[in-house]
C-alpha positions in Angstrom: -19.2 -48.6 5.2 -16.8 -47.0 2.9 -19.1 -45.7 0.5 -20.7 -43.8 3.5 -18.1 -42.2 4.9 -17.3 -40.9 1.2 -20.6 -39.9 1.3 -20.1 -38.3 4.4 -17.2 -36.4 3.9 -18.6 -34.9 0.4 -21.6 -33.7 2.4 -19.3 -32.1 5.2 -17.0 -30.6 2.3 -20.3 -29.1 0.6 -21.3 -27.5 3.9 -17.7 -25.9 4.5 -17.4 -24.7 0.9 -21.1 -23.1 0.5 -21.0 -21.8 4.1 -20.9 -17.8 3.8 -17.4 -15.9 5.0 -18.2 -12.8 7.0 -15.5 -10.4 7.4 -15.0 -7.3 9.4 -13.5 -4.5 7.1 -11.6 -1.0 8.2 -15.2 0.4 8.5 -16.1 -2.3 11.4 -18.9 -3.3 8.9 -19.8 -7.5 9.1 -19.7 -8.2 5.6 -20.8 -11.6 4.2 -20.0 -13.3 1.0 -22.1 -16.1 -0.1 -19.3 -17.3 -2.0 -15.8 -16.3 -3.2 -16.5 -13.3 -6.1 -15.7 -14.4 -9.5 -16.5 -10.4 -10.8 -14.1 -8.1 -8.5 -13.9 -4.3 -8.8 -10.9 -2.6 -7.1 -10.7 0.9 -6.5 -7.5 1.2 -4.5 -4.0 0.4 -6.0 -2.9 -1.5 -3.2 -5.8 -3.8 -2.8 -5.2 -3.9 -6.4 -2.2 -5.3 -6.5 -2.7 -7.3 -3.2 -5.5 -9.4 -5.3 -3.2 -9.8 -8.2 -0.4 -11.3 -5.3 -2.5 -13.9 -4.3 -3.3 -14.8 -7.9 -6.6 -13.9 -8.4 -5.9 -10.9 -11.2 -8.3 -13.0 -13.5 -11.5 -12.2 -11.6 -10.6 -8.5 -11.9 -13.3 -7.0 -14.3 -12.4 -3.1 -13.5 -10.2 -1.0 -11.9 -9.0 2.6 -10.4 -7.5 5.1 -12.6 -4.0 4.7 -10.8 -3.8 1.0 -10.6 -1.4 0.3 -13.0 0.7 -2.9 -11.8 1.0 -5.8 -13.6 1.0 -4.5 -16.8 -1.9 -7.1 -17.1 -4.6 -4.7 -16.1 -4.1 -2.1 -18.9 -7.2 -3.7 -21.1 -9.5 -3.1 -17.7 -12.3 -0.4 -17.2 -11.3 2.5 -15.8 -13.8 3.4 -13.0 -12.6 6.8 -11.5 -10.6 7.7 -8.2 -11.2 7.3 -3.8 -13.1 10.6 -4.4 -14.8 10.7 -7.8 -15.8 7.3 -8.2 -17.9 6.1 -11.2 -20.6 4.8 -9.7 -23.0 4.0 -12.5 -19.8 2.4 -14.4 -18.7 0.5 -11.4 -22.9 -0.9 -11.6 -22.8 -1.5 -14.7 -20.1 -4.4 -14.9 -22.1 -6.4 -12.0 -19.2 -7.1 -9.5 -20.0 -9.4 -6.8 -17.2 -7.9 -4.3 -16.2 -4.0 -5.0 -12.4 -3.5 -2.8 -12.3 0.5 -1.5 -10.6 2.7 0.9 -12.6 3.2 4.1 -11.6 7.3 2.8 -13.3 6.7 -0.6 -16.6 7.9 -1.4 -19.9 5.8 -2.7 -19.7 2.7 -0.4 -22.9 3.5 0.6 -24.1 4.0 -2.4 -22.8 0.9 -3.5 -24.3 -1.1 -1.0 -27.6 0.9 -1.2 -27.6 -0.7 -5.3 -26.8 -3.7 -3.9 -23.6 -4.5 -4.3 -20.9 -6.3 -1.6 -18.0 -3.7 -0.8 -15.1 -4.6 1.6 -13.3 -1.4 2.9 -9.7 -1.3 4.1 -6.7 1.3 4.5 -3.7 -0.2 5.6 -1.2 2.4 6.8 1.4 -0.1 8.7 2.7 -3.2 8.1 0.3 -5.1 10.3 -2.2 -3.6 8.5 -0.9 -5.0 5.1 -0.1 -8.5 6.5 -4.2 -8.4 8.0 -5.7 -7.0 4.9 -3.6 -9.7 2.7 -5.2 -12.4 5.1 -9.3 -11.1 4.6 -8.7 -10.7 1.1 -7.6 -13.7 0.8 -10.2 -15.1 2.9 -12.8 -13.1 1.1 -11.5 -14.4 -2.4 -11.5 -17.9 -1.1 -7.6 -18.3 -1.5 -6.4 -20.8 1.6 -4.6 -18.8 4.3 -1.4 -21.2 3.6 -1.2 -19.0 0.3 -1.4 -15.3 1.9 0.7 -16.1 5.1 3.2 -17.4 2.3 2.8 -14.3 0.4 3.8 -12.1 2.8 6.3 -14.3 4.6 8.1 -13.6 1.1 7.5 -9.7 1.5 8.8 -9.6 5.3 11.9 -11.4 4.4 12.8 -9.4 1.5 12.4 -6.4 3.6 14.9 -7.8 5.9 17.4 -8.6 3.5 17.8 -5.0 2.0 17.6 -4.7 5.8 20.9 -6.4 6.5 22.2 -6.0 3.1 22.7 -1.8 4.8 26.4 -0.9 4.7 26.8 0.7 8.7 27.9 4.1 7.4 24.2 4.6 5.8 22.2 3.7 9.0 21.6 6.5 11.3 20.7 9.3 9.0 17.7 11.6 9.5 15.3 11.7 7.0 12.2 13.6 5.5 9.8 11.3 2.7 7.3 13.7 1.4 4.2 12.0 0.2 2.5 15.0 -1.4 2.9 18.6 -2.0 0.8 19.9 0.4 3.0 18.8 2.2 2.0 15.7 3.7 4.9 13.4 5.4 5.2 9.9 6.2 6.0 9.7 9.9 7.3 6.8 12.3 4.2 5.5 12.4 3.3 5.0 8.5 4.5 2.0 6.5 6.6 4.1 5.0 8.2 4.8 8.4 8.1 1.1 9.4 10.4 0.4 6.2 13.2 3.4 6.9 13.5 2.1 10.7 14.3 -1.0 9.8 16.7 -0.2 6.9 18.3 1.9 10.0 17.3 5.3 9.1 15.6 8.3 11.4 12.5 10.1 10.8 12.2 13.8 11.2 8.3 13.2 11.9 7.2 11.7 15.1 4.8 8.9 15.0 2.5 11.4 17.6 1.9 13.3 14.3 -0.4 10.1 12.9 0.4 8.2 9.7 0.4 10.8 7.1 0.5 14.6 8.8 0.3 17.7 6.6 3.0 19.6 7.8 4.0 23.3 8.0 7.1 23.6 5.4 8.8 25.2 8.2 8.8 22.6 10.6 11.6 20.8 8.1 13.5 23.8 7.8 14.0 23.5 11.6 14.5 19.8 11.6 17.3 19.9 9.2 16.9 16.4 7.2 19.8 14.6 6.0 18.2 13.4 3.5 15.1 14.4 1.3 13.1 11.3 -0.4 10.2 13.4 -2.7 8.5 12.1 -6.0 9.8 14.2 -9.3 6.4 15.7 -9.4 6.9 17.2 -5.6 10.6 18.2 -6.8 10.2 20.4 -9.2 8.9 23.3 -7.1 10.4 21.9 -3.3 13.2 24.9 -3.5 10.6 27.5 -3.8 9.1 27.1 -0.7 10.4 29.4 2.1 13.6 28.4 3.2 13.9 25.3 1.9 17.4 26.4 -0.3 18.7 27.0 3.0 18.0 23.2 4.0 21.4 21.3 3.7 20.0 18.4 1.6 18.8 21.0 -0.6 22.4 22.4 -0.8 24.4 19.0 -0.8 22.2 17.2 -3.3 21.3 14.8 -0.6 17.7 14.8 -2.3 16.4 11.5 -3.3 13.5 12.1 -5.9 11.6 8.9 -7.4 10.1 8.5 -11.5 6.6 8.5 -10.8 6.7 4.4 -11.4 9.2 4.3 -8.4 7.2 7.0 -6.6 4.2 4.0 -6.8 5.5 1.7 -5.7 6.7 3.6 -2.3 3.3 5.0 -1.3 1.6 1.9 -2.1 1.2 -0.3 1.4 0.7 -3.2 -0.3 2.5 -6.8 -2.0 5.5 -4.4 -3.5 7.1 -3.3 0.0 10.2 -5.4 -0.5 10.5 -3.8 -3.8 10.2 -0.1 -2.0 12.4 -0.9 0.8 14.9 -1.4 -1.7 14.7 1.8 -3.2 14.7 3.7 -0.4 18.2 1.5 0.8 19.8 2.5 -2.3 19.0 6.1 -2.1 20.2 5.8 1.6 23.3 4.4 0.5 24.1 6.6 -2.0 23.8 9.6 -0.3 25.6 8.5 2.9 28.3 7.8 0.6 27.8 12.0 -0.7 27.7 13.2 2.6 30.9 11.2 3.7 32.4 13.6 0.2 31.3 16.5 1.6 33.5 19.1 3.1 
């Protein structure tokens, strides 16, 4: 009797492990993998770093040309950008599961040549805690491991949370994520991390995630506080108007080495690590203003 509810059981575990996992990416494609991939191509940083967080860096065989944390993944192929992908490299190393943004180009041409893509762009934190959980699915990692991943993100945010001295909370700021400009608003990760650190944002989640923004609207908005990448910097007080801004005047202008600068625009495993950044700079610069006359 024993030996055939071993028997049994080995037979019901072969069943569960070689069923296939279908997933619904950003795209609302149904995408089913056989098996978890052993040969992984990722073309967004995030996703990137999001397999590396659940501990499957190994079965990484190629990469973007901006994924560049851990260190581990400097000996990797590097397969292009979102919009110039290298399709016949990306081919040639025979991934079983290619990671995109739903913005890239070539998933169709991927899937045309046969290959299994998965699409995602998170842009809150919901969409970083969901897209942890079907990777990890996808990559056959148990859901025990992702949920404890990001418990581990959520709480860190929380602590440079609460770790906020009161006379820091309550300023009003502008995060520039490219020199078009585009903004992060309310509604943005980005946003999501400077409301709970206690801060105000000059853009209005009714803008979307990520609005390009007329240079003027700042101007009128007045920021207390600038946070801009040093390559976004160096030009920022040419722009019309913009010496008149007060941050501009007072210093109150937080701008990030371009390792720092990745980690903040990435919505992905390193958002404690952001958070933090973005509660020093607020704390420093409340305790400027506080100086000023």
């Amino acid at each position: 009797m024993l030996k055939r509810i071993v028997a049994l059981s080995a037979l019901c575990f072969f069943v569960i492990t070689t069923q296939a996992v279908v997933l619904r990416d950003d795209r609302q494609v149904a995408v089913s993998l056989a098996k978890p991939p052993q040969r992984i191509v990722s073309l967004l940083p995030s996703l990137t770093e999001t397999v590396c967080a659940l501990g499957q860096c190994d079965k990484l065989v190629g990469v973007d040309r901006y994924s560049n944390w851990p260190e581990s993944l400097a000996k990797l192929p590097r397969l292009g950008g979102g919009i110039d992908p290298n399709i016949e490299s990306v081919v040639a190393l025979k991934p079983d599961l290619v990671l995109m943004a739903t913005s890239a180009r070539g998933a169709d041409r991927f899937t045309a040549l046969g290959l299994t893509v998965l699409a995602f762009e998170p842009r809150s934190h919901a969409d970083v805690q969901r897209v942890m959980n079907l990777v990890a699915q996808a990559l056959g990692v148990p859901p025990q491991e992702a949920e404890r991943v990001w418990r581990h993100i959520d709480a860190a945010v929380n602590a440079a949370a609460q770790a906020m001295p009161a006379q820091a909370k309550g300023q009003r700021v502008y995060f520039e994520v490219s020199r078009t400009p585009y903004g992060a608003s309310e509604s943005s990760f980005i946003g999501e991390t400077l409301q709970r650190l206690g801060a105000r944002n000059i853009l209005p989640a009714s803008l979307g995630p990520f609005p390009q923004i007329n240079p003027e609207f700042v101007v009128r908005a007045q920021p207390d506080i600038i946070m801009v990448g040093d390559s976004n910097f160096a030009d920022m007080a040419m722009r019309p108007g913009w010496q008149n801004l007060r941050a501009m005047r007072t210093h109150r202008v937080c701008h990030f080495k371009p390792d720092e600068s990745d980690v903040l625009v990435r919505a992905g495993p390193r958002m404690a690590e952001a958070a933090r950044l973005m509660a020093q700079c607020l704390t420093d610069k409340a305790s400027m203003k506080k100086e000023q006359p």
